[in-house]
N, C-alpha and C positions, 0 to 999 in steps of 0.2 A: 585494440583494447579488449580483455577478457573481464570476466567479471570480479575477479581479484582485484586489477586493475580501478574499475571502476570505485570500488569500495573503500581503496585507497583515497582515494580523491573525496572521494564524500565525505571520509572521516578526518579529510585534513580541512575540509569547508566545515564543518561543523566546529572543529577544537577549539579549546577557549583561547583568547588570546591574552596579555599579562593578567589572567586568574579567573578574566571574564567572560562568561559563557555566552555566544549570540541567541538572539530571543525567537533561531529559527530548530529546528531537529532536520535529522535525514529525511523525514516526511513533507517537510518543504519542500525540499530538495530536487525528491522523489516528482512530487506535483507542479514543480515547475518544469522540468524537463518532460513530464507526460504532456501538459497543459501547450507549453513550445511547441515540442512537437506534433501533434493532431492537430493545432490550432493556427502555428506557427508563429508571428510576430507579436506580440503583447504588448502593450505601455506600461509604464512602470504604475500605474494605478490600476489598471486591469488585475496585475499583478498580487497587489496589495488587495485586492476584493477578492482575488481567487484564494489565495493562500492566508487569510485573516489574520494577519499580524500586524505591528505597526512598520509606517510607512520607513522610520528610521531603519529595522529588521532588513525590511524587505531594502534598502540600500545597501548595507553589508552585507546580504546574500547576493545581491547584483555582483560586488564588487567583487567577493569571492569567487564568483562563478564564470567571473572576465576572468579573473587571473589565473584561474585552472582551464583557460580556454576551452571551456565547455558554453561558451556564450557571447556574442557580441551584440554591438547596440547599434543601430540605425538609426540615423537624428530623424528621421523618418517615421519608417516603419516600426522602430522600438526595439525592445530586445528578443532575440532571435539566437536558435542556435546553430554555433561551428557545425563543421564537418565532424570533429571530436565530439560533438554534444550529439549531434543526432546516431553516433556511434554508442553514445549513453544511452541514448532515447530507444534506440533498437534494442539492446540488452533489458533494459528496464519492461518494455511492453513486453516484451517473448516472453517475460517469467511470470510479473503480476497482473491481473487486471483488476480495476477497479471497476464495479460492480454499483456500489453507491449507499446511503443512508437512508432507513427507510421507518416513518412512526407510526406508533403498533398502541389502540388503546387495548387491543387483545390480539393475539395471535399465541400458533402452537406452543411459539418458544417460554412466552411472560408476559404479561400487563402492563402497560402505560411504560410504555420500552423504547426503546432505538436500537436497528439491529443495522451492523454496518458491516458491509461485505466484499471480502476480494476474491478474486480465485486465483487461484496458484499453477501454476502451469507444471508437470509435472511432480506435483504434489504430494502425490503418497509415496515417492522414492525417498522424495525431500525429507518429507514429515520422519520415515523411518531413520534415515540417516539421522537427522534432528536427536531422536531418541523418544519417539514417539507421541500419538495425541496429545495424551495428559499433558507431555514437555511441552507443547504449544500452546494448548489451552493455558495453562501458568505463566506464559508469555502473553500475551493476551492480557488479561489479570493485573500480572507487574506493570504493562502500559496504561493501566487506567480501567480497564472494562471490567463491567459488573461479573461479569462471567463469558462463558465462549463455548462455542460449537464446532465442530469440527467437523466436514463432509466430503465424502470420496468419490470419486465417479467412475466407477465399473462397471462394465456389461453394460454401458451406455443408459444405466439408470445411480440416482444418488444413493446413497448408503452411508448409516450412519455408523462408524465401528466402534467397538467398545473391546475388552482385553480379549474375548472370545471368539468374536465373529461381526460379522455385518450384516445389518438390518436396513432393507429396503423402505426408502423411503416415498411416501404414496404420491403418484404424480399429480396428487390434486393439491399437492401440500404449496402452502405460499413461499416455500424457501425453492420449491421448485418453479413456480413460477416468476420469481424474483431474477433465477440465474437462465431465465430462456435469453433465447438472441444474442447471448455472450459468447458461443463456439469453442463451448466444453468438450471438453473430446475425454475419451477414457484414460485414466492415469491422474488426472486432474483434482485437487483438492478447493474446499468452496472453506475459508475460514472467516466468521461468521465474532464478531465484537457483540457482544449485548451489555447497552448502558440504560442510563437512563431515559427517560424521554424528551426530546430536547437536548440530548446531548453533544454539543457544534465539536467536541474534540474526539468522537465516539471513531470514527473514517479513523485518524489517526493513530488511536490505538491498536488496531488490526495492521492497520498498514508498516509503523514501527514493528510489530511483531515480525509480522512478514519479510521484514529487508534485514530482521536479525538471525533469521533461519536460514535465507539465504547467503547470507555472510558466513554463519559456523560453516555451513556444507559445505562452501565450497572452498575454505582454506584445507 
């Protein structure tokens, strides 16, 4: 499985079916096969608390996710995944990681905020391919977020670019101590959702972005 591959598959789990749309996105998806794999066996209400949808949802991505044998169930243990799934679950980690949601009644970025973060693994090749910041920052945006941030990791310190150049970010900054312990390595991009405060869908708006940049690059 490559990652074309993969994205085939997600995009046939998600398609509506006679005209109806399931009440999950690619960022379900996404988080279930992360959630599987690091954690491995789930129950189907584990499930339903991780991914915050209803329990009906969270059935029809079950069902979807047997039939694209990226999944099976253990009367047991629960649902767990294939050989094929943890083939997903490998593709999926190597690119994004999720980082986490974090509330801010002040910090660098805005006031009484939620800044929600992933880091992208090869990032600023990506992002350029993509068509630049800006182009992702707008992605970001179009998923819901108030606004977005965009961060590079060079010379082994963060940096923020803009159309000219890049500007070092100070290691006392909290978006630097937010992405310690995650093994950033250089090439690496940190994209950064800012919603509101309180906001349970903020994680998914970044993450949506993120698995749609990776989709254009790499057709």
């Amino acid at each position: 499985m490559d990652i074309k591959e993969l994205f085939r598959i997600i995009d046939e789990v998600v398609s509506p079916r006679g005209y109806v749309k399931p009440g999950f996105s690619r960022y379900h998806i996404y988080l279930t096969l992360i959630e599987l794999g690091f954690k491995g066996p789930l129950g189907r209400k584990s499930l339903t608390s991780i991914l915050g949808i209803g329990e009906g949802s969270v059935r029809t991505l079950i069902k979807r996710l047997l039939s694209s044998e990226l999944i099976t169930i253990d009367n047991v243990a629960g649902v767990l995944l294939t050989e094929k799934g943890i083939k997903a679950f490998n593709l999926l980690r190597d690119l994004l990681v999720l980082v986490g949601s974090f509330d801010f009644s002040e910090c660098e970025l805005c006031r009484d905020c939620r800044l929600s973060i992933v880091i992208l693994r090869r990032g600023v090749e990506l992002i350029k391919l993509f068509g630049g910041v800006l182009a992702v920052r707008d992605l970001v945006v179009k998923y819901g977020g108030v606004g977005s941030v965009i961060l590079y990791y060079i010379n082994d310190g963060l940096r923020l670019p803009d159309s000219k150049e890049l500007h070092s970010i100070d290691n006392r900054s909290v978006l630097v101590k937010l992405v310690e312990g995650f093994n950033i390595s250089n090439g690496d991009s940190v994209l950064i959702a800012m919603c509101s405060k309180g906001d349970d869908n903020c994680l998914r708006y970044v993450v949506e972005a993120a698995l749609d940049l990776i989709k254009v690059v790499s057709n």
